[in-house]
N, C-alpha and C positions, 0 to 999 in steps of 0.2 A: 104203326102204333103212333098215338096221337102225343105229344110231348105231358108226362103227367108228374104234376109235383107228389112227394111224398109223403102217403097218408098217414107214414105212421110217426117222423119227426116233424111233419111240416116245416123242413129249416131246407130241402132242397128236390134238386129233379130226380126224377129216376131215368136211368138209359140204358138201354141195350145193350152190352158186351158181348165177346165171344172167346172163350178161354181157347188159348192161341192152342195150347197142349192137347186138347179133348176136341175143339169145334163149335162145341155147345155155346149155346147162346143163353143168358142170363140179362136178368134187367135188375140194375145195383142204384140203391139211392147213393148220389154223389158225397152226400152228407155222412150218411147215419151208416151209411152200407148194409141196410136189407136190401135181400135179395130173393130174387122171386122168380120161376120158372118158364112163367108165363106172361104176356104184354097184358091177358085179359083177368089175370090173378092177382093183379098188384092192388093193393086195398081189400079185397076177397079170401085169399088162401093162403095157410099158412108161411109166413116167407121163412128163411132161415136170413142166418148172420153171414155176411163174404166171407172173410175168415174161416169160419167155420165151414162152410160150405168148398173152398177152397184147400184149408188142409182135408177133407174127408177124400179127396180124390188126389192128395200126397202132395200138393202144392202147397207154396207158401201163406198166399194170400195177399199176394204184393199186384199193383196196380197195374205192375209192367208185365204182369201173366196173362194179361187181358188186353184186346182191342176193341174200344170204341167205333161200334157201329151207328149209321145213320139212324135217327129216330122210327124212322116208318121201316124199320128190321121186325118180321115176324120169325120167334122161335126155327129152328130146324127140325 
C-alpha cells in the first residue's frame, strides 16, 4: 500500500495495523481514527470509527491492542 493521507479529516496518514488479539489487519487514520478494512477502500467504502470497531470485537480500543505494520502491508 502506497503511504495515503486521510480523505476524510485531511489532518493525517492512514496506516496499516494489525490487532495483536484477532491478526486482522486494519488501516487507521493516525489523526481522526477512521478506519477501513481495506488499503484499496480508504476514501471509497464505508469506514467505521477504531473505537468502535474495536469495542464490537470486545476490546478496548487502545492503541497498544494494535501493531503498526510497514506501509506496503496488504490485508490478510
Amino acid at each position: 500500500m502506497e503511504k495515503k493521507w486521510c480523505p476524510g479529516c485531511d489532518q493525517g496518514w492512514v496506516v496499516p495495523v494489525r490487532v495483536k488479539r484477532i491478526g486482522q489487519t486494519v488501516f487507521v487514520c493516525e489523526e481522526c481514527e477512521t478506519t477501513w478494512f481495506s488499503a484499496g477502500g480508504i476514501g471509497n467504502a464505508h469506514p467505521k470509527n477504531f473505537v468502535d470497531f474495536m469495542e464490537s470485537i470486545g476490546l478496548q480500543g487502545l492503541w497498544t491492542e494494535v501493531e503498526q505494520l510497514p506501509n506496503d502491508t496488504e490485508p490478510e
